[in-house]
C-alpha positions in Angstrom: -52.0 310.9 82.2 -50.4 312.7 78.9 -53.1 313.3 76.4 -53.3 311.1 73.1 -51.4 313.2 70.4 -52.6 313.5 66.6 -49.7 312.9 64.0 -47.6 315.6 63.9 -46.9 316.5 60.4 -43.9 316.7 58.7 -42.5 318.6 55.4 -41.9 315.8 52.8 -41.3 316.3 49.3 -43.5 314.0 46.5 -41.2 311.1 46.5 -41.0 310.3 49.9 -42.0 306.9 51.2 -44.0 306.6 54.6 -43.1 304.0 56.6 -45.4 303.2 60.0 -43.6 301.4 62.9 -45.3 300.5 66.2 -43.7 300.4 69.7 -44.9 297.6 71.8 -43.8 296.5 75.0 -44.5 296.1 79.0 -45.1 298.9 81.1 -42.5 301.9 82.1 -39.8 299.7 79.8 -39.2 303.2 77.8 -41.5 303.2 75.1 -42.3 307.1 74.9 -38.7 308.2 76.1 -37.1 306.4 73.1 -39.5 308.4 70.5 -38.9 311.6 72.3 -34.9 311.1 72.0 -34.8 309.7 68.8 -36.9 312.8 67.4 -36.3 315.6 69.4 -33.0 314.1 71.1 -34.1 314.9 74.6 -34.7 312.7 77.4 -37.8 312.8 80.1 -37.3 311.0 83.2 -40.5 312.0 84.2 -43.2 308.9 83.9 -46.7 309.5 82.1 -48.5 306.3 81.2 -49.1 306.2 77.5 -52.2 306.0 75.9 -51.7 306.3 72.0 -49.7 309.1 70.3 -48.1 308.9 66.7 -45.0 311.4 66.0 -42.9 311.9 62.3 -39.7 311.9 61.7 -38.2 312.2 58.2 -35.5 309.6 57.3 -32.8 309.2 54.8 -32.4 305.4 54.5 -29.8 303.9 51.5 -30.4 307.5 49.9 -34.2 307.0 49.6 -36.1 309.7 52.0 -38.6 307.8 54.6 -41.4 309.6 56.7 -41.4 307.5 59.5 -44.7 307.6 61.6 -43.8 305.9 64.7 -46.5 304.7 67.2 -46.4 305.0 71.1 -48.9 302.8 72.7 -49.8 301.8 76.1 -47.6 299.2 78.3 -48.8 295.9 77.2 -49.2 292.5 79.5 -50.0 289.3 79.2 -54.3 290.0 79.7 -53.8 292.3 77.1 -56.1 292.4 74.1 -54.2 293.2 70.8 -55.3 296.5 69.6 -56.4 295.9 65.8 -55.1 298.7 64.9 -51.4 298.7 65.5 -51.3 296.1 62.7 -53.4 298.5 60.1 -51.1 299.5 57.6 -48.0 299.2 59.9 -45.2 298.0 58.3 -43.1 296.6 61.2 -43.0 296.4 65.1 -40.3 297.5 67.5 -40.8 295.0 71.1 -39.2 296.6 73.8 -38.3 295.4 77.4 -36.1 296.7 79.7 -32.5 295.0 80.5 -33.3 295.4 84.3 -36.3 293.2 83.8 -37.1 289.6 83.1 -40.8 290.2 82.9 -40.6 292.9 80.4 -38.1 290.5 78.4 -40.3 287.2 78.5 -43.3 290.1 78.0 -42.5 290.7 74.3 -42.7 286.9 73.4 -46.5 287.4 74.7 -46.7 289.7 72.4 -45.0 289.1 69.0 -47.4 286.1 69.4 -50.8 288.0 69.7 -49.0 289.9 66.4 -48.8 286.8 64.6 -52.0 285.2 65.8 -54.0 288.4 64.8 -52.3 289.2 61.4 -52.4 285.4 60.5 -49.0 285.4 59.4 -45.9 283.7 60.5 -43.3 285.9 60.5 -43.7 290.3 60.4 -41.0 292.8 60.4 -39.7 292.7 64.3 -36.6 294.5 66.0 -36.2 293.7 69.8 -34.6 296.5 71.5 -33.4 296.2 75.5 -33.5 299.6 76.8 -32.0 301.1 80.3 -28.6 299.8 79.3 -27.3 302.7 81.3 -28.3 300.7 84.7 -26.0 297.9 84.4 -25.3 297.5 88.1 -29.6 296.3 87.5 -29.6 294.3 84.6 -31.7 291.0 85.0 -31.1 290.7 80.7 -28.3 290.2 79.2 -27.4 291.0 75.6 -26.6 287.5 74.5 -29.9 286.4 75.7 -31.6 289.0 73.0 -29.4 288.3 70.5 -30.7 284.8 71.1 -34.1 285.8 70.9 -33.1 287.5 67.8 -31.8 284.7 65.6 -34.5 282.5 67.1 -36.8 285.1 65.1 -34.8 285.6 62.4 -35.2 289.4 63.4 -32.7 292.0 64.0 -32.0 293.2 67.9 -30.0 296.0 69.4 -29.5 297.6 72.8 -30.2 300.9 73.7 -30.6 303.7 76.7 -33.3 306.7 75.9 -31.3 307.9 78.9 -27.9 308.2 77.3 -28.9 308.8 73.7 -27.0 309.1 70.7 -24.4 308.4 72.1 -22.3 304.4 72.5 -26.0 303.5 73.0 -27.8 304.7 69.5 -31.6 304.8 69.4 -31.6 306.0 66.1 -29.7 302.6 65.5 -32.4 301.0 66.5 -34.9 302.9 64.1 -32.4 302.0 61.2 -32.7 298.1 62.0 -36.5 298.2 61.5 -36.2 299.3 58.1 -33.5 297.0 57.5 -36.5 294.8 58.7 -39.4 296.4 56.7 -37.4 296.6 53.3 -36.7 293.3 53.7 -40.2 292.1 53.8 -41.2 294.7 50.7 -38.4 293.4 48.5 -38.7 289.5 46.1 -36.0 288.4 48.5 -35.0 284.5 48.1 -35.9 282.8 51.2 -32.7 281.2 51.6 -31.7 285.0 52.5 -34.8 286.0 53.9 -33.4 283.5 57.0 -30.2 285.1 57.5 -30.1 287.2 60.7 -28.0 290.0 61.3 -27.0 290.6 65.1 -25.8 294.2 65.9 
């Protein structure tokens, strides 16, 4: 089992906002191979269950600069209890499931609702990404089902493959979509707007 990391530290100037995101999702889905393309732009196909790690990555988003502290955690499931602290002082929530499984899929409505049952709230900054696009000939998902899921949430949703990269399949797309997410939720936005949901 791969060690739990400690932050890894970044060079950020004084005016840089820090922005915490957690990745939550069912077992072997992708979780860690996401982060470790979307910040070092390698991919790992090589499994190691998670147990917590947090890794920066600095961010230029609508020309303000963003430390982004994103959050691996273990493979979640239904038995699961929520860990209280993936909702201390995190700012928004990346569910993942894999498109070559309906488990993992029906898995992150278990878990957006122990989110909402343990913050109190109704509604948190959420993206839902379907990784392991690049196994089509597998898919048990498919994308109009998450974009679905998506406007049912009023959230944003994307696909993705950690395999592929930053390529037609953009995890840093992905990244980008939760701070559409989190700035919408820091902002005095109407809630006639605040309802409006933008499928990528």
């Amino acid at each position: 089992m791969s060690p739990a990391a400690v932050p890894v530290q970044v060079a950020s100037s004084p005016t840089t906002r820090v922005r915490r995101i957690v990745l939550l999702g069912a077992r072997a889905v992708g979780k860690s191979s996401m982060i470790t393309r979307y910040v070092d732009d390698v991919f790992d196909d090589s499994y190691f269950p998670t147990i917590s790690r947090t890794i920066s990555k600095l961010l230029t988003f609508r020309g303000q600069e963003y430390e982004i502290q994103i959050m691996d955690t273990a493979g979640q499931d239904e038995f699961s209890i929520f860990n209280g602290r993936y909702a201390l002082d995190v700012h928004g929530y990346v569910l993942v499931y894999s498109v070559t499984s309906k488990q993992s899929f029906d898995m992150i409505s278990v878990i957006r609702d122990k989110i909402l049952n343990f913050t109190g709230t109704d509604w948190v900054p959420i993206v839902i990404v379907g990784n392991k696009t690049d196994l089509q000939s597998q898919r048990q998902v498919s994308k109009k089902e998450g974009e679905d899921l998506a406007a049912y949430w009023k959230c944003l949703s994307c696909e993705t493959s950690a395999k592929l990269g930053n390529n037609i399949n953009n995890i840093e797309h992905a990244f980008e979509l939760m701070m559409v997410e989190i700035e919408k939720s820091t902002q005095a936005v109407p809630e006639e707007k605040k309802d409006i949901c933008l499928i990528q």
